[in-house]
LOSE-901737 format. One record per residue (C-alpha): x, y, z. Coordinates in steps of 0.5 Angstrom, whole numbers, padded with zeros to 4 digits, always signed. Example, Ala and Ser with C-alpha at 12.3 -4.5 7.8 and 13.67 -1.06 7.14 Angstrom:
+0025-0009+0016
+0027-0002+0014
This chain:
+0232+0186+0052
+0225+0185+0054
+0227+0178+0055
+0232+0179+0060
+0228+0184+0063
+0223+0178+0064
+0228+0173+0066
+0232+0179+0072
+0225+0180+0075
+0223+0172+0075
+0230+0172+0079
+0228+0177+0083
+0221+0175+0086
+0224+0168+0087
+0229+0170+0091
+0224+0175+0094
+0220+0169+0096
+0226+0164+0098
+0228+0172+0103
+0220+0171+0106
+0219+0165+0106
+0225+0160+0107
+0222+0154+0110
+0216+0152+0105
+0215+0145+0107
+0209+0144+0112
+0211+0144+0120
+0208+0137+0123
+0205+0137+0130
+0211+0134+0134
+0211+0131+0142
+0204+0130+0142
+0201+0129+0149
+0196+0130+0153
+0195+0134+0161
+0190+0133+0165
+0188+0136+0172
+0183+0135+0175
+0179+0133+0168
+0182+0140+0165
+0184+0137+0160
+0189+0140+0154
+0192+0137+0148
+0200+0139+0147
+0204+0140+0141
+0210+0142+0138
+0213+0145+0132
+0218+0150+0129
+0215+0157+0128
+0212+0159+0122
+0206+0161+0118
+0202+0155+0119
+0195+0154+0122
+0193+0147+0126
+0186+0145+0127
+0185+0140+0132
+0180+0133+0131
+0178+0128+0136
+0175+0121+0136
+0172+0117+0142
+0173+0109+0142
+0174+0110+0135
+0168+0112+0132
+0169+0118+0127
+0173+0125+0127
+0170+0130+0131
+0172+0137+0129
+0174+0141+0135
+0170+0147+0135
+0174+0151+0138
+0181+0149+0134
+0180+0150+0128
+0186+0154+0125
+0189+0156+0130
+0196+0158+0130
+0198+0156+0138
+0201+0150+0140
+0195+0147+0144
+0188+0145+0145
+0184+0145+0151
+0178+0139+0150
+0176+0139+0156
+0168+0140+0154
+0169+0135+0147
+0172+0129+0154
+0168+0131+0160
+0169+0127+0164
+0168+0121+0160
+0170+0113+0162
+0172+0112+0154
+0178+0112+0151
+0179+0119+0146
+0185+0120+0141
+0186+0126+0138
+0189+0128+0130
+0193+0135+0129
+0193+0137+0122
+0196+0143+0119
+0193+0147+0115
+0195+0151+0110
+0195+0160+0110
+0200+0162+0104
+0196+0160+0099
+0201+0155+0097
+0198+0149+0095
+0200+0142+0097
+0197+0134+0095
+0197+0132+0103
+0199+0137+0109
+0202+0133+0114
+0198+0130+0121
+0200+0126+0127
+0195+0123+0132
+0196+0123+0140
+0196+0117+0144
+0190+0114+0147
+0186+0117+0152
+0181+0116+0158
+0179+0122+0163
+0176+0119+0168
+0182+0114+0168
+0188+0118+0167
+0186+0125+0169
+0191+0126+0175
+0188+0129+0181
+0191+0134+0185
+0192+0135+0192
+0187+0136+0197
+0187+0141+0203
+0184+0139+0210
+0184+0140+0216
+0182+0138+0224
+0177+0136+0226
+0177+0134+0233
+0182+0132+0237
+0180+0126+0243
+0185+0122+0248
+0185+0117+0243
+0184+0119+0236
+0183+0125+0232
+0177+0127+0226
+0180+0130+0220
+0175+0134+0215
+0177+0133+0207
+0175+0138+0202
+0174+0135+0196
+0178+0139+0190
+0174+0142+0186
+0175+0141+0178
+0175+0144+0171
+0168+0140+0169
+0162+0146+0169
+0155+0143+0168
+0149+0148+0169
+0153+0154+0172
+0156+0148+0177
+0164+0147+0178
+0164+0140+0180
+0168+0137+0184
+0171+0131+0184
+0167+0126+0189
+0161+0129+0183
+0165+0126+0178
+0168+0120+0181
+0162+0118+0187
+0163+0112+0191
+0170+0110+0186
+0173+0116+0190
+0177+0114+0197
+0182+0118+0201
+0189+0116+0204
+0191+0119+0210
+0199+0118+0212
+0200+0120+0219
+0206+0119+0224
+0209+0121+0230
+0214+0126+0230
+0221+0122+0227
+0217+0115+0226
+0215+0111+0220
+0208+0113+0217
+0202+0110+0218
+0198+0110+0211
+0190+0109+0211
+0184+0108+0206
+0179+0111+0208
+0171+0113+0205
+0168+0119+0209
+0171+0125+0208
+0171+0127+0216
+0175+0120+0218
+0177+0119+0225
+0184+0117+0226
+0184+0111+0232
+0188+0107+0237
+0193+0113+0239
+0196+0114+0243
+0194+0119+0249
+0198+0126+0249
+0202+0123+0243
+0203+0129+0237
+0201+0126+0230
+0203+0130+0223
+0198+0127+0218
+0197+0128+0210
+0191+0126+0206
+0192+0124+0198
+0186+0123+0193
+0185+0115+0192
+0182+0112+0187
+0183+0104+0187
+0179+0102+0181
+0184+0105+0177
+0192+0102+0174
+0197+0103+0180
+0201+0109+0177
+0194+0114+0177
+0191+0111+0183
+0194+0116+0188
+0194+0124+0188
+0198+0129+0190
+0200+0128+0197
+0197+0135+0202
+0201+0140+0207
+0202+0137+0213
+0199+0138+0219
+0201+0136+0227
+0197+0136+0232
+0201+0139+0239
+0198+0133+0244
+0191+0132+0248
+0191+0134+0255
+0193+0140+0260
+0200+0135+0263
+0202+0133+0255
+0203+0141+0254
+0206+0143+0261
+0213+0141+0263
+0214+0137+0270
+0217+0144+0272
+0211+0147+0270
+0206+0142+0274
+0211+0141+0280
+0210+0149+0281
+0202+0149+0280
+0200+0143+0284
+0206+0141+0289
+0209+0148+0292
+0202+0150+0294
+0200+0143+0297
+0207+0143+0301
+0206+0150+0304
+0200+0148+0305
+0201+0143+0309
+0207+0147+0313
+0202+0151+0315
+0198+0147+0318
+0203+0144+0322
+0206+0150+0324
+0199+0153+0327
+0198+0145+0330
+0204+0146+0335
+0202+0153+0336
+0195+0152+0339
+0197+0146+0343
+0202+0150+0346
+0197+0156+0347
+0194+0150+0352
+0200+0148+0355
+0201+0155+0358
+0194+0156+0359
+0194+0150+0364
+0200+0152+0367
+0199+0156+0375
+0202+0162+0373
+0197+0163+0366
+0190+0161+0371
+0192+0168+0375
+0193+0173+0370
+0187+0175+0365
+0188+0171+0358
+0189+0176+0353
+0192+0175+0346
+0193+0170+0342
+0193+0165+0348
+0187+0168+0350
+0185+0166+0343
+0188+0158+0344
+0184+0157+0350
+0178+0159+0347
+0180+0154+0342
């Protein structure tokens, strides 16, 4: 009897554990990859859900495996190693590991290893913003903000041209309205745009650009568009608009003119006549003869 009470409650706790714990075979880290903006970079991963912990290692240019602090066990599905990377041009790789919390003990838990990564090569950069400047007859200045990035250095956000220095460049796109594009390399961040043509709207976008990097990840994504409306008072005023400002006026004046000349020298004719010399001049004759 006691041995049958034995063999049922081993049943049952068996069963109990199978209830709670279905799938006793460790996840493993699946999809790994990296993203990075603006060198904020994290390191992504998949697996199903469970009760099963990851801690996170890393490895620059394949010297030993570094312990992510702030990785270790941890139950989510992604890293952020951008204090581990910086902005670093070397070529890092990461390692997950799962870790064990049930307390079942295994020979080996199962690990997998990223791609290889370098952030100051492959970390994409986001779009920029701008504005502009001035606007001259024949060129217009644009003013570039450079991005500001996920690197923190002595309480100092850095921005991208911290980082990259004289390898960032800009390219500026800019067209007429309904034309094909001009695109332009350029260094400075207050560029000037020129051999426009005069009182010509122009719709410009400005994408960081870094050339020493491979062709895919040279460029960033491309800003907002903006459009200048035309340089000069004539390019914003229709011809109806300008005929009534500047030839109405100069042809009633001319009109005028015309009209008080014939009148004066017919203020004279009559002054000269017989009759005019007997009668005392008044009104306007009188006015015509003293002119």
């Amino acid at each position: 009897m006691e041995l049958l009470l034995e063999l049922l409650t081993g049943i049952c706790l068996s069963t109990l554990a199978l209830c709670s714990f279905p799938d006793l075979k460790p996840p493993k880290a699946e999809n790994v990859h990296w993203v990075s903006h603006d060198f904020k970079t994290i390191l992504k991963w998949s697996a199903p859900p469970s009760n099963y912990t990851f801690t996170v290692m890393y490895s620059v240019e394949g010297s030993d495996w570094l312990s992510a602090s702030h990785c270790i066990k941890i139950p989510h599905t992604e890293c952020d190693l951008t204090d581990e990377l910086q902005y670093q041009d070397k070529m890092f790789q990461a390692d997950v590991q799962t870790e064990g919390s049930l307390g079942f003990d295994y020979e080996e838990f199962p690990n997998t290893e990223s791609t290889h990564f370098n952030p100051y090569k492959q970390s994409e950069l986001s779009a920029v913003t701008f504005s502009i400047q001035k606007v001259a007859e024949r060129s217009v200045t644009l003013n570039i903000s450079d991005p500001l990035s996920g690197i923190h250095t002595k309480g100092k956000q850095l921005s991208i041209r911290d980082i990259l220095k004289k390898d960032l460049k800009y390219k500026v796109s800019y067209h007429k309205p309904t034309k094909k594009p001009w695109e332009l390399e350029v260094d400075s961040n207050m560029p000037q745009i020129q051999k426009l043509n005069p009182g010509q709207s122009y719709c410009f976008m400005v994408a960081a650009f870094v050339p020493s990097r491979a062709l895919p990840l040279q460029r960033g994504e491309w800003s907002a568009h903006i459009c200048t409306s035309g340089s000069g008072v004539l390019d914003e005023l229709d011809m109806g608009t300008v005929f009534q400002a500047i030839f109405i006026p100069l042809v009633l004046l001319i009109v005028v003119v015309i009209v008080l000349v014939f009148y004066c020298r017919f203020c004279r004719r009559k002054n000269k006549s017989p009759d005019a010399q007997t009668r005392e001049p008044s009104g306007p004759a009188a006015q015509c003869s003293v002119v």
